[in-house]
N, C-alpha and C positions, 0 to 999 in steps of 0.2 A: 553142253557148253564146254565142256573138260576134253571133248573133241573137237571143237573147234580153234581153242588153245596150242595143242598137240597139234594139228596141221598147218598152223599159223608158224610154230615156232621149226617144227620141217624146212618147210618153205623158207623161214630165215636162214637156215643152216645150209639147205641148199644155194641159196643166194650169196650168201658168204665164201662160199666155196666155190663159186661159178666166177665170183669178184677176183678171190686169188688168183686162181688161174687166168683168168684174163692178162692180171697183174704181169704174170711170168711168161706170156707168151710174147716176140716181138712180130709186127710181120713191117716189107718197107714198099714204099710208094717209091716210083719215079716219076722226070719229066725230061722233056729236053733227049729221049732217046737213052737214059740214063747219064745225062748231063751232072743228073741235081736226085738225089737220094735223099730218103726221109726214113727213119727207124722209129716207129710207134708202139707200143705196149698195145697189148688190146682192151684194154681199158682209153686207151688216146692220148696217155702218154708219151711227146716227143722225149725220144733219149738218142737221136743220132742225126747228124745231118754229115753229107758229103755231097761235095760242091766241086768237081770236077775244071782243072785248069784250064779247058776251054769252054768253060762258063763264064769265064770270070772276066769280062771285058771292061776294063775301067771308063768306055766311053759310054758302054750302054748298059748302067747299073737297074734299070727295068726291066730288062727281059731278066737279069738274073734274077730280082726280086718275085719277079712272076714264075720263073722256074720253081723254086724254093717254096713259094707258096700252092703252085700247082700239087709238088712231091709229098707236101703236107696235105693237103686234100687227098692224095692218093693213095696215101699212107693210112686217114682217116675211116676212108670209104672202106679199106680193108677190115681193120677194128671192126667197123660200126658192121660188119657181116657177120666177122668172129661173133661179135657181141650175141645179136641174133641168132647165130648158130647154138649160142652156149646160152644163153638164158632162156631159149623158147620163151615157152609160157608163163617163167618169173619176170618176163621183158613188161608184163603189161603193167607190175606192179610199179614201174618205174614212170609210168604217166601221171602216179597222183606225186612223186619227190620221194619215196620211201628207199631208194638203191645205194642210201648209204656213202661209200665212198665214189659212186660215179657222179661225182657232181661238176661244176665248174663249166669254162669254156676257152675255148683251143686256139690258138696261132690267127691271128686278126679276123677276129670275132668268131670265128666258127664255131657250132656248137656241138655236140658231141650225142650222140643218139641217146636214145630213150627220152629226151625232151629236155636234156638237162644241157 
């Protein structure tokens, strides 16, 4: 039982530490040809957007919106690899709610890997 304790609490320390670093890596999404940049933490943290002057068409604020929301998906998709790169096999524990600080959900509606 005192073994099964002991790799349980591995397992959290490993997890914890696969979280920070996520934490501290950024990577960025584009759209629009690099119109519309997105800077995400790999955890899916937005911390950057850049919005290029000929994006920004005050007649057709749609396709901006959709640029923007595009670059945040692309930016997402990145993370959500990171993620799986760096958690492997602690990834599954994240199916039953146990990953701690990855929780929540992303820029109009989107949800962030591991189920959360």
């Amino acid at each position: 039982m005192g073994s099964l304790i002991q790799q349980a609490q591995q397992m959290q320390q490993q997890m914890e530490s696969a979280q920070r670093e996520l934490g501290e890596v950024t990577v960025t999404g584009t759209a629009g040809g690099g119109l519309v940049e997105a800077t995400v933490t790999g955890l899916g943290e937005l911390t950057g957007l850049k919005i290029s002057p000929e994006a920004a068409d005050p007649q057709d604020t749609e396709t901006l919106a959709d640029l923007v929301i595009a670059a945040i998906r692309d930016a997402n998709a990145q993370a959500d690899t990171l993620q799986q790169e760096k958690l492997g096999p602690l990834a599954a524990l994240g199916q039953g709610g146990g990953l701690g600080g990855l929780t929540g959900g992303g820029p109009g509606g989107a949800t962030f890997p591991l189920g959360f």
